[in-house]
N, C-alpha and C positions, 0 to 999 in steps of 0.2 A: 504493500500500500504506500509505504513513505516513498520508493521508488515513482510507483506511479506517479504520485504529488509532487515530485520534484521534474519528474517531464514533462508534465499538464505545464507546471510552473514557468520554467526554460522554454517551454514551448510558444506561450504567452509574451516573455517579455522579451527574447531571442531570437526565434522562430525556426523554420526548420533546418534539423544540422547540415551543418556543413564542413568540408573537410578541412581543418587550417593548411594555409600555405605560406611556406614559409621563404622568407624570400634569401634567408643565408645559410647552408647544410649548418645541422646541426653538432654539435661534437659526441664522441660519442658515448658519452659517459652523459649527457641531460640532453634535453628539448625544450626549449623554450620558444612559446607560441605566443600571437596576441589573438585573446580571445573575448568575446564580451562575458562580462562578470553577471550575475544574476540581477545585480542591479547595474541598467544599462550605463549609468550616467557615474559609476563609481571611477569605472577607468583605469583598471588595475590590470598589472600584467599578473597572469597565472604561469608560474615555472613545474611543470613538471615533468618530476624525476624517474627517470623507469626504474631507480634503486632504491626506492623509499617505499616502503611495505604501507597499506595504505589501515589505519587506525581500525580497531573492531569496532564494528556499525557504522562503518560510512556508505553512505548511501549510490558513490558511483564506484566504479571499478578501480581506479586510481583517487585518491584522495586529491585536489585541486585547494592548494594552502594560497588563500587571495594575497598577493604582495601590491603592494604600494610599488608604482613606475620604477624600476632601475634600485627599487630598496630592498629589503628584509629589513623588519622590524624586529628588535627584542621583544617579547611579552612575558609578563610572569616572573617565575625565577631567572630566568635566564636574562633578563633586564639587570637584575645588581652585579654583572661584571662592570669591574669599573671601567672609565674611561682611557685612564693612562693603560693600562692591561691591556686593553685592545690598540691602544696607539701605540704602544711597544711594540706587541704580537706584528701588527701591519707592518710598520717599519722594518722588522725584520725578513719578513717573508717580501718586500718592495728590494731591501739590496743583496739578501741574496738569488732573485731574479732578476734583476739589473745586471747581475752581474754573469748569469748563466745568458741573458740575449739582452743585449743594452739594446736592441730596438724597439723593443715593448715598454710604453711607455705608460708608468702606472702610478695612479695618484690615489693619496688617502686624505681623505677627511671626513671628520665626525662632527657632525652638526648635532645641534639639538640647542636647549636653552637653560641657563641657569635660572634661582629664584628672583635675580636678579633681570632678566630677562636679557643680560650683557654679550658676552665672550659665549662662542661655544664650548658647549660642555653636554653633558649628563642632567638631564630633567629629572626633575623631584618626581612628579607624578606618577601613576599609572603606568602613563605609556612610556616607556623610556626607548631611546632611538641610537642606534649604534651605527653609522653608518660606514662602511667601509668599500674600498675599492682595488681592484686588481684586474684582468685579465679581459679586456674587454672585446667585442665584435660590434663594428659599426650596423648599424640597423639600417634596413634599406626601404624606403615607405614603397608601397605599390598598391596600382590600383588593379581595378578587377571588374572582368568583360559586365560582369553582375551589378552594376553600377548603375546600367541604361535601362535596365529590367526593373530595378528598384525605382528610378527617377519613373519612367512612365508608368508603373502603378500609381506612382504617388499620385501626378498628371491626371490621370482619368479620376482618383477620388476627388481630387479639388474641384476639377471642370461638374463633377456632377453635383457638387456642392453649391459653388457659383450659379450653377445654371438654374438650381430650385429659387436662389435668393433673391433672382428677379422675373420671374416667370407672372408673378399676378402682377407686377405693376406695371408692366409692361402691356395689358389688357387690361387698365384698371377699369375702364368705362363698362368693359363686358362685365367683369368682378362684381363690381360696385352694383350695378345693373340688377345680377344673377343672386347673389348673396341680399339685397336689398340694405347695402350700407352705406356709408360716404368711401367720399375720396378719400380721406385721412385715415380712416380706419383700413384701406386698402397699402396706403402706405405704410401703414405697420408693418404689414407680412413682410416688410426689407428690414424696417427700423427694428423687428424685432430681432434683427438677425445682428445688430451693430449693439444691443442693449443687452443680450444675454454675455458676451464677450464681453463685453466692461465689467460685467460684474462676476465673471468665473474666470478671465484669462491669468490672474495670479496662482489659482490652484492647475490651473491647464500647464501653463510656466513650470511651475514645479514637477509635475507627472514628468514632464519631457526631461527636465534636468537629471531627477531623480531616477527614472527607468525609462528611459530613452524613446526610442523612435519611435518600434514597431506597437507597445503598448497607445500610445498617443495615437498613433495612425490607426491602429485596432480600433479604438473608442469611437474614433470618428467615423470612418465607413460602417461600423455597425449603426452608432445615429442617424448616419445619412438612412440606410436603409430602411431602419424602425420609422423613421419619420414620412419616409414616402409610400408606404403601406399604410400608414395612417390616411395622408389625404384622399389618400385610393377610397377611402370610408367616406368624405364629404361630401359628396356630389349628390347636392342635395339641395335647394335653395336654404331649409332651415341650420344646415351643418356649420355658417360658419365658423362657430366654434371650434369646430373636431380641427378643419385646414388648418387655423390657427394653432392648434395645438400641434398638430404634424411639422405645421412651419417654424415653430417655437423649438420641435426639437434637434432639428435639423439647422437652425439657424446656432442652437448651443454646439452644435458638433464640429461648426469650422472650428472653436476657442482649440479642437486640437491638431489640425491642418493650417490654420492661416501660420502657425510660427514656425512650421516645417521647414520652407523650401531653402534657407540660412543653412540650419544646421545638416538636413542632407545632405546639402553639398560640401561643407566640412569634412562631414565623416567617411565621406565615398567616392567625394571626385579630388582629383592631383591640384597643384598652386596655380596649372595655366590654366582649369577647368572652373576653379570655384565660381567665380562669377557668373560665367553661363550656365552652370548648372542652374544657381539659385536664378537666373532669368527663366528658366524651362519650367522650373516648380510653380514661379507666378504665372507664367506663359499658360499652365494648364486650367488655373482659375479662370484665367483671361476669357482661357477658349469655351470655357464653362459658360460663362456672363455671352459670351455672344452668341450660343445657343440657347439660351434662354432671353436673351430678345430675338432671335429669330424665329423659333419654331413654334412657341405659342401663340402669334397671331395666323401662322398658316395654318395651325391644328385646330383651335378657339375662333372661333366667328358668332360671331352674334343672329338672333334669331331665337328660335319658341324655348320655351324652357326644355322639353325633352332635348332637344336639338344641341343645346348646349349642355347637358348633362351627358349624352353621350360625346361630344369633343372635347369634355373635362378627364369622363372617365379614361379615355384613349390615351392623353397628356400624363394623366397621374398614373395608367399602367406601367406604361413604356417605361417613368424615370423609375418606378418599383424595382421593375424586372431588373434594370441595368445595375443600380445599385445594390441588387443581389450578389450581380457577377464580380463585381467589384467587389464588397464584402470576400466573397470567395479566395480573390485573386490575391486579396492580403491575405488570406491565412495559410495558407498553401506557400507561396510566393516569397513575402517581402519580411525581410531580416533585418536585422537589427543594426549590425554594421559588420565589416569585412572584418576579416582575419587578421590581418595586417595595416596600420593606419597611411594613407591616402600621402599625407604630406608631412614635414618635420613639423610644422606650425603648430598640425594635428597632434603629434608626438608632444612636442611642448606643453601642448592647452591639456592635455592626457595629466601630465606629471603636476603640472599650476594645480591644476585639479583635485591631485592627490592629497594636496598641502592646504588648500582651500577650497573645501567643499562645503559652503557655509551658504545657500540658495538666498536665503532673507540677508545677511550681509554682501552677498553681490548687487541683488536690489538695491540693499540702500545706499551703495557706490554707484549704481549707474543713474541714481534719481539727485544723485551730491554732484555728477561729473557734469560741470559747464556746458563742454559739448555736445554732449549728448542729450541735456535736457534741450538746449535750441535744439536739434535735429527731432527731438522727441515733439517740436511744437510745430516746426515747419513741416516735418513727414503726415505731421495730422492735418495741414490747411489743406496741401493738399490733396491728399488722399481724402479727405473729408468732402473736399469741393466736387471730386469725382464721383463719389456716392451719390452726396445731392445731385447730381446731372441725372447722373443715369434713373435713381428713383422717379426722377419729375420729370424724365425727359416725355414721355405721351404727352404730361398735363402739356409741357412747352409745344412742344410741335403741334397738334391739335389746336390748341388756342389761337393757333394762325393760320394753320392748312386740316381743316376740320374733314376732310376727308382721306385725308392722308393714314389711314389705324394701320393698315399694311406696311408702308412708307418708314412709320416710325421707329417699328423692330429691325428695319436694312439699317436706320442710323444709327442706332444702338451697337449693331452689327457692324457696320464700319469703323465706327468709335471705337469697338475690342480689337477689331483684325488688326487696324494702325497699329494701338496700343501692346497686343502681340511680338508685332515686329520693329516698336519704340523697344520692348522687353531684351530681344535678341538680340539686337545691334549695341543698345547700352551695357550689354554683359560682355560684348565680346571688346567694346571699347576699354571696357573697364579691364580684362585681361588683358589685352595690349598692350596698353601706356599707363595705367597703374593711377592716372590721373584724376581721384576719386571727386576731391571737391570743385573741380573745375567741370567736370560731367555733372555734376549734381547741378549747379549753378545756370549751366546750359542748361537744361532741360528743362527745371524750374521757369526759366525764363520764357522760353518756349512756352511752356503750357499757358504762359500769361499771355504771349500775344495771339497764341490759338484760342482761347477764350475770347479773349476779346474781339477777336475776327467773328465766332460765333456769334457776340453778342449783338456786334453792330450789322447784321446781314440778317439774319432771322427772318425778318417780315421781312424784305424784298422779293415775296410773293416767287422764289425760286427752288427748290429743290436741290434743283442741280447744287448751288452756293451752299447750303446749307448740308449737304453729303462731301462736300471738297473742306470744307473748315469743322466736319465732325472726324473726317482723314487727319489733320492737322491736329487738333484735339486730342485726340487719342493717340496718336505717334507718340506723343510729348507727355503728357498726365501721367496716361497708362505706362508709359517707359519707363515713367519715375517710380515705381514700385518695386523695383528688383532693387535698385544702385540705391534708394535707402537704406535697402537692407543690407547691402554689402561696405555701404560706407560706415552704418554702424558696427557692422564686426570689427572694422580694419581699426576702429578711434576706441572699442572698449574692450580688445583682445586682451587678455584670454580669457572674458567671459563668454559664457556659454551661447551661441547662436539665439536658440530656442528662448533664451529670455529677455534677450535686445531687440528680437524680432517681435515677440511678446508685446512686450512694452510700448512699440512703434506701432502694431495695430490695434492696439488699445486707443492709444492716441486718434487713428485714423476712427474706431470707432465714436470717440466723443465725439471728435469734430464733426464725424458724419452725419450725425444724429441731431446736434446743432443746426447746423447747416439746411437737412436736410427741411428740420421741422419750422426755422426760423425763414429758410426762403420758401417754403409751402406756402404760408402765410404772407409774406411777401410779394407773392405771384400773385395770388387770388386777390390778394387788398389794393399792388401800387403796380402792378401787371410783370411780363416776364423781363420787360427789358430791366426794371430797377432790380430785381431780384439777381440777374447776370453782370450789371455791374457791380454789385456789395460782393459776390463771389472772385469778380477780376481784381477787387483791390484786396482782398485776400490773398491772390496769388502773388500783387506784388509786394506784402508784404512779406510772403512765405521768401521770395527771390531775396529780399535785403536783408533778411535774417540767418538765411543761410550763408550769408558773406562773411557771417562772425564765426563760422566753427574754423577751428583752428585744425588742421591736414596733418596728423600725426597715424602715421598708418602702421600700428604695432603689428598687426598680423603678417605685411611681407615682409617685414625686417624677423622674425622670427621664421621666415621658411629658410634664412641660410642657417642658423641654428641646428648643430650636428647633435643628435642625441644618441648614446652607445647604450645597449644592453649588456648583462652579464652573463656568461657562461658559464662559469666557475659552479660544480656541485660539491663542495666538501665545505667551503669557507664562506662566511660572510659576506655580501657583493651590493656593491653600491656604486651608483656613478653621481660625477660630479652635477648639482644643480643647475643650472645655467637660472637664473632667477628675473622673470621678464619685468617689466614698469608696470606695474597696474594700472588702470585707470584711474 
């Protein structure tokens, strides 16, 4: 039984096995592998020994003793060797192999802290830490073909996520109509999805930190799924309720998808890759949102109540079914991370990790760091601003080309395809030239003067105009969602992806929800053109406040960063820290 419960267990926050590979032969007296720990986010190398008999009642076939990155820890009795003892001991075992091969080159040091919290030494506490060093093998990061397989599972859950989050307001006239409610009550089913995230993305933050990916991605595909088997039950004029509820839980389930696409690519793609990777992760929400303004106005057409009952039923089966296959495809499928870590950065942020793993003290460093709180305000105008469009784009367009219901799902639809391909080109930018706040600044800017173009064209009774600056629009906005995320990694490294990503759509959801609800009312009371200006001087204030974050890009100065692991199975083994700047 405890057997079973420990595979159900690994199976859950791991997923399924896989062979490690190692990327340097091993010697042949130990093996040492990078493996994911039970708890995903601990980040510990497992050494093990094929000469270590493995303890009576342990529950796998070789006992897996969890080490701290490139340490062994004292615990116990074996903690009161003293310090000098072991700084003797090394010392001598250091010259007389210096002196059997002077090219091996081996350093000791023993960290740890006094009461005084001074000079290193031997800790009072508990934990006492010996750390020694000898005989090392450089560590070689690799990636792995299983990289592309994990990024587009991810892709397909986000897109079916995005796609439910705008699907009624995008027909809110039919919605509104069919359900017999208001408009604003139809804008819910978005806003509900920006108001469950505000208030659970710090427990979602932690899941991710805490046990990594595949648990967080698990939660969410199962949501998406529960939730769209729910609406499948509405279709009903008196149900709005039930959709509401489906949509409500489905709208909670991005809190653990939207902080994904950062740290996937962390953990799985190489230093020339990160960027684009985490563009492909938003790339898939993207492509979510432009399926869900397109295919519900060609699926949903108005007319008799049966009539739209059965074009609702057909909408809410289809996203059922899919999100089944998806659910599937994570459990079967998508793992937790490679074998081996992807880049040194990765290695580093591994070992940082080990030394502080303090989830609520990273927060309240990344809510202290200057920079990052501007970015934390500017990433929300606009990403906030983009919300509002897209929630209110029917009521916009409509109010001026009142026959246009068709018309206004293709603009919606061009505004993500842009946005798409705003996504791909600022990631691969950003991999090129490394250039993170000068990209952010551009693009920024852009989206101010592509708003703006929207705003002052609108009524010129053209279409055509109005699909060329929703192109423009969304090139720019939507392009801005990756290279937030990645300029946050690179200013708050070596904290965790998942919780700066966290933190930055949190933000996006305040503002979005502001925005969305404050120019609702604005539209309807002083019409759309005032409502699109208060929005465009938001973007130019998001542009002059992004000029103040100061370009300190800790994560690629940490990929030349050489980290060694230990091979040694008889002695003590420890490698030197390399100790990065905090945030």
């Amino acid at each position: 039984m405890n057997d079973f419960g420990q595979f159900i267990k690994n199976f859950i926050l791991i997923g399924p096995r896989t062979v490690p590979v190692q990327p340097i032969p091993p010697s042949t007296n130990s093996l040492s592998a990078w493996t994911s720990s039970e708890s995903d986010s601990a980040h510990s190398l497992r050494v093990i020994s094929s000469s270590i008999t493995p303890p009576k009642g342990a529950d796998s076939e070789i006992e897996e003793e969890r080490l701290p990155t490139c340490l062994v820890r004292a615990r116990g009795s074996s903690s009161a060797h003293s310090c000098s003892a072991a700084t003797t001991s090394q010392s001598n075992r250091q010259s007389k192999e210096q002196q059997e091969d002077p090219s091996i080159g081996v350093k000791s040091e023993i960290m740890g802290s006094t009461e005084n919290g001074g000079a290193n030494g031997c800790s009072n506490g508990d934990n006492h830490h010996v750390l020694l060093m000898e005989k090392q093998e450089k560590m070689e990061p690799k990636v792995f073909k299983k990289r592309w397989v994990i990024l587009i599972i991810f892709m397909f859950l986000s897109g079916s996520n995005g796609a439910q989050w705008i699907q009624y307001s995008i027909i809110a006239n039919i919605i509104s109509e069919y359900y017999n409610v208001s408009f604003q009550a139809v804008d819910w089913t978005s806003m509900i999805y920006m108001l469950t995230y505000i208030f659970f993305f710090i427990p979602a933050a932690w899941l991710l930190d805490k046990w990594g990916l595949r648990l967080s991605v698990l939660l969410g595909a199962l949501g998406n799924c529960i939730g769209a088997w729910i609406k499948l039950l509405s279709t009903h004029p008196d149900s709005f309720w039930v959709t509401f509820v489906g949509q409500t839980i489905v709208g909670a389930s991005q809190m653990f998808t939207l902080g994904i696409p950062p740290r996937l690519a962390a953990v799985w793609f190489g230093p020339d890759e990160v960027s684009r990777a985490c563009a492909l992760g938003v790339f898939g929400n993207q492509l979510g949102i432009a399926v869900g303004f397109v295919l519900p106005p060609m699926i949903v057409s108005n007319g008799t109540v049966d009539h739209i009952t059965y074009d609702l039923n057909t909408l809410f089966l289809g996203s059922a079914v899919l999100n089944t296959i998806i659910l599937a495809l994570v459990i079967c499928f998508f793992t937790a991370r490679p074998p081996v870590p992807p880049s040194l950065a990765q290695v580093n942020a591994l070992e940082e990790k080990t030394f502080d793993n303090n989830f609520w003290g990273t927060l309240r460093k990344l809510m202290t760091s200057r920079d990052f709180v501007i970015l934390f305000i500017t990433y929300g105008i606009n990403t906030g601003v983009f919300y509002a469009i897209s929630t209110l784009l029917s009521q916009m367009v409509l109010s001026v080309y009142p026959n246009e219901t068709v018309a206004v799902g293709q603009v919606g639809l061009v505004i993500v395809v842009a946005g798409m391909a705003g996504s791909v080109v600022g990631g691969f930018i950003l991999d090129k030239f490394k250039k993170f706040k000068l990209t952010t600044i551009m693009i920024y800017l852009f989206s101010f003067i592509g708003m703006l173009s929207f705003t002052l064209t609108i009524d010129l009774d053209s279409m055509v105009i109005v699909f060329i600056n929703a192109a423009l629009l969304g090139f720019f906005m939507t392009g801005y969602l990756p290279i937030g995320f990645e300029f946050a990694a690179e200013i708050t490294y070596p904290a965790a992806e998942g919780t700066t990503s966290g933190l930055l759509n949190a933000s996006a959801q305040i503002f979005g929800i502001a925005l969305t609800w404050l120019m609702g009312i604005v539209m309807h009371s002083f019409g759309t053109l005032t409502s699109n200006i208060i929005m465009s001087t938001c973007l130019v204030c998001g542009t002059v406040l992004t000029c103040f974050i100061r370009e300190d890009l800790k994560r690629q100065k940490a990929h030349s960063v050489q980290c060694q692991i230990p091979t040694s199975e008889t002695q003590l083994t420890s490698c030197t820290i390399q100790q990065n700047e905090h945030f």
